[in-house]
N, C-alpha and C positions, 0 to 999 in steps of 0.2 A: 277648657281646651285653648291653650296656645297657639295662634297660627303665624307661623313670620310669613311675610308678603312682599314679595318684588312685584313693581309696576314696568310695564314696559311701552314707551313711549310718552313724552310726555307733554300731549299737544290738550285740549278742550275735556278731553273723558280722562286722560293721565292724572289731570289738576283735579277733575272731580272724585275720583276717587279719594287721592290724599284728602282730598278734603271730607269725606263722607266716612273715611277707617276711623278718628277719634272718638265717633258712636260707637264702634264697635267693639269693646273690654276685651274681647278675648280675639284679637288681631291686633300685631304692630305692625306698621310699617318698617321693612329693611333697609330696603335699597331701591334708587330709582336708576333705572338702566336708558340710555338715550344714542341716537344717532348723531345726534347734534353736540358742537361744542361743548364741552363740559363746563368751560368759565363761562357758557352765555346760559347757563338754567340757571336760576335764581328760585328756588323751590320755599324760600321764605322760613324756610324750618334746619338751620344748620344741623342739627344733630343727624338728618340724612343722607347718609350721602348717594352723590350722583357720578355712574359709573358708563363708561362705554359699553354698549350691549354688547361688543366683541369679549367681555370678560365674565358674559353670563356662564360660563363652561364651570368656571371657577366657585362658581356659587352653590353649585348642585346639591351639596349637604348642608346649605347656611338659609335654604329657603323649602318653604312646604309649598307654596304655591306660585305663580305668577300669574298676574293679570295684563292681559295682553291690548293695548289699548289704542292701538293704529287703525288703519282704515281697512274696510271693506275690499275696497278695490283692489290695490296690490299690496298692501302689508300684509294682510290675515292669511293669505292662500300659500303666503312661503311662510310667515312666522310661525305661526300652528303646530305643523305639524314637523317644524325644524325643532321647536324646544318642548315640544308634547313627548321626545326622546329623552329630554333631560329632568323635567320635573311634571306638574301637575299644572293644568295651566288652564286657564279659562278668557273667550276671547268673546264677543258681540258680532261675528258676521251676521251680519242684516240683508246679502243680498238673496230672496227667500228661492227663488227658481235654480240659484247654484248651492245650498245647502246640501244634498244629498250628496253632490259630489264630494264638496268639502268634506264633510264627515268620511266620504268612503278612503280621501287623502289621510285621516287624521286618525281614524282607529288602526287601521294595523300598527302603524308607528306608537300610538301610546300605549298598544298591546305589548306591544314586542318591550317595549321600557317597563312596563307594568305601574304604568300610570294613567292618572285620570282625565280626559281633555275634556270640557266641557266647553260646547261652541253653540255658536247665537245664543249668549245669554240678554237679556232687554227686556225693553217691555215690546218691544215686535221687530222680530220674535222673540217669544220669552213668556213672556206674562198674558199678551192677548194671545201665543200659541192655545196655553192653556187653555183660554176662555173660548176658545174655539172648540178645544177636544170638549169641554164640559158641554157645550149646550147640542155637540152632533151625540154624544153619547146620553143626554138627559131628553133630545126632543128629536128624535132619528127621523122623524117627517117634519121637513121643515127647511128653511135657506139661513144660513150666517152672512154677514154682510160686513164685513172690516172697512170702516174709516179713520183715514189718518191727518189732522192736524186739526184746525190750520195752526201750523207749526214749524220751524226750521229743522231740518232732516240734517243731524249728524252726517251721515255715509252719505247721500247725494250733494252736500256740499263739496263733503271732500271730493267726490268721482270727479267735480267741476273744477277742482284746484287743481287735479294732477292733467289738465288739460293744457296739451302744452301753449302757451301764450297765454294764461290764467296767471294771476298772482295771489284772488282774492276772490270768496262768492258765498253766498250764503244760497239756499233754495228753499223756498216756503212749499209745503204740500195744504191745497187749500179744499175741503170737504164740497162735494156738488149737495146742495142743501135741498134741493125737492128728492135726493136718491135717498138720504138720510132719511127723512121724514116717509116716504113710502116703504124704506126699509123697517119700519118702526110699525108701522100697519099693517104691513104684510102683500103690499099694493104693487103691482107691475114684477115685470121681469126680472131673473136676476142679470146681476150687471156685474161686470168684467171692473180690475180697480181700475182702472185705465178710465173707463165712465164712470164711476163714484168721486174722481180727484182732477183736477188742473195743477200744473206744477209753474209757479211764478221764480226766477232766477234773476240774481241781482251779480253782476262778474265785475270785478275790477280788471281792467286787460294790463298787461304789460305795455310801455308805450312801443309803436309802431307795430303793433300786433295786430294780425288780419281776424276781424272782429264777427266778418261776416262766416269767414273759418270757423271759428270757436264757437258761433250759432250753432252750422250744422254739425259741428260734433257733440255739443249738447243734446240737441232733440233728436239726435241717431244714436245715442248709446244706449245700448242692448242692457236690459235687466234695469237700468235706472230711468230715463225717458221715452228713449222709443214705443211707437203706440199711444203718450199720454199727449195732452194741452199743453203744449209747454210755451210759457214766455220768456225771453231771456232780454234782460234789461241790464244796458253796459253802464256803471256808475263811476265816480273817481272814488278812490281809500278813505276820503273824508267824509262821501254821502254812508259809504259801507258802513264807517265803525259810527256814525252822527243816527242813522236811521233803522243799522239794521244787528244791531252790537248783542242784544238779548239772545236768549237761545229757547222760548218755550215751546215746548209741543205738546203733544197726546194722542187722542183717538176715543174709538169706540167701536165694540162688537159687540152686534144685537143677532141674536136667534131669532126666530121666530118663525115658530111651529103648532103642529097643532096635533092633542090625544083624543081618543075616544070614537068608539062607533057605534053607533051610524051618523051620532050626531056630534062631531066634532067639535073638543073646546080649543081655541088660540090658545097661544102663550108667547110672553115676549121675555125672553133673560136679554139684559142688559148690562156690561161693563164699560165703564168711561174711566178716563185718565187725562188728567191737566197737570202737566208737568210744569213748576215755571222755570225751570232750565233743565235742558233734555240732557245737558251731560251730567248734571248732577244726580238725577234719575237714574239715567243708565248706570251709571257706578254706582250707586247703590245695591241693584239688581247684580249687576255683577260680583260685587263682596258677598251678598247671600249664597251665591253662588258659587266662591271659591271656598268658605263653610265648608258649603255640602261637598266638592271636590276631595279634599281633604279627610271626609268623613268617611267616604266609598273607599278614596286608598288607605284609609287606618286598618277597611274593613278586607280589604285584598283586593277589590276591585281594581281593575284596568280597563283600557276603553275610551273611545266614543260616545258622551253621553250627551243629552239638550236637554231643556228642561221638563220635555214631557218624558225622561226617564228619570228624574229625581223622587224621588218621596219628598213633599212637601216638609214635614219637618225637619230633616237635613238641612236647610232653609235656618231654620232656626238658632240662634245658641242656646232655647231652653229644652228642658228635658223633656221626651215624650209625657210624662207623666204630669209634667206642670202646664204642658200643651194644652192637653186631654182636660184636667181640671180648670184652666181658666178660658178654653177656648172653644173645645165642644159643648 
């Protein structure tokens, strides 16, 4: 299976994708579509080219897929479901309390085109979704508990860069490490993420920019800080890219539940993830993803879909049957 692939945007996730498609035989890369400057991407691969995304219209029969690779915040909520009319498109919204809506923006519109949008593809959401549906539906008496890092978070950095008087920021989500460990026992209450996590924030401000502003818009933004720990640490450009330049992340979602009566056995399923750079991860997950995008529209499907509506081997470029033999 041939899939040609447009990227769109080309900031941390844009780069890791291109760089993650050469694994994958049966995808080439097209074309890269940008906001910005056309003489200022330097994409290091001249046989590419790089196109104004005003002339995605134009592409409609030159591409099977697009990965959509902007932020959370304000790129995905308009991109989506603007070119979910035009092709088949797969994006990584990460903000998990606005998902529902998003999707309810995004399916009529890839309906009505009869194409596939596949949205929060990741590892969260995306892959720890998954391992969440596995251990409520394998251990139905029981609490799940999601930890995320300690890691730098894609989508809450950016939330912090579109702050206005922001130039620059990274945000680390850093694990409460006694919740961890009681979440692994089975020990104490469950906890809200907001007490499983501290969020540490490193900002390069613009000069003459009100710093004390930029705080409180940070630990008051709705669906990204508010409610958490958060610290927000003002640096110059030099400390950012000297100290904070890396991007790794990950997690962990532990169940833990328990069968049998009268006399009940524990069980702990456990998933962990160490990404050493989280945009490289995330694009990855996302090309598996535009695969299966592609596979649903060969098959007629249209729609709305996440990853907890994939079939797992869609996922794949090998064949059900060579699955089955080397992997059941």
């Amino acid at each position: 299976m041939n899939i040609r692939v447009g990227i769109v945007g080309y900031g941390n996730l844009g780069k890791g994708v291109q760089r993650a498609l050469p694994q994958h035989p049966d995808m080439a890369l097209q074309a890269i579509f940008t906001r910005r400057a056309i003489d200022d991407i330097d994409t290091g691969t001249p046989h590419v080219p790089v196109h104004a995304v005003e002339t995605l219209p134009d592409w409609r029969d030159q591409l099977d897929v697009l990965l959509l690779c902007g932020g959370s915040a304000s790129d995905l909520p308009e991109q989506t479901p603007r070119y979910a009319a035009l092709f088949n498109v797969v994006d990584s919204f990460d903000n998990h309390a606005q998902i529902p809506s998003h999707r309810q923006r995004v399916d009529p519109v890839a309906r009505a085109a009869q194409r596939v949008a596949i949205i929060s593809a990741g590892w969260d959401p995306g892959l720890f979704s998954l391992y969440r549906l596995l251990g409520e539906a394998i251990l139905p008496r029981g609490e799940t508990h999601t930890f995320w890092g300690e890691g730098i978070s894609q989508g809450h950095s950016d939330a912090i860069r579109r702050v206005p008087g922001v130039l620059d920021a990274r945000q680390y989500t850093i694990p409460n490490d006694a919740a961890l460990e009681a979440a692994r026992t089975g020990d104490g209450p469950p906890l809200s993420p907001q007490q499983r996590h501290r969020r540490v924030c490193y900002v390069v401000a613009a000069a003459g920019a009100n710093t004390a502003d930029i705080e409180q818009r940070i630990v008051t933004m709705p669906g990204y800080f508010a409610g958490y720990e958060t610290a927000v640490h003002f640096v110059s450009s030099e400390e950012l890219q000297r100290d904070h330049s890396g991007m790794p992340h990950g997690g962990t979602v532990i169940r833990f539940g328990h069968t049998g009566e009268p006399r009940p056995v524990a069980h702990r399923l456990e998933h962990a993830l160490r990404a050493g750079a989280n945009p490289d991860f995330t694009a990855s997950v996302l090309i598996a993803c535009a695969r299966a995008a592609v596979r649903l529209h060969r098959e007629g499907i249209s729609g709305c879909r996440t990853m907890l509506d994939i079939p797992p081997a869609y996922l794949s470029p090998r064949s059900i049957d060579d699955l089955i033999a080397a992997l059941l």
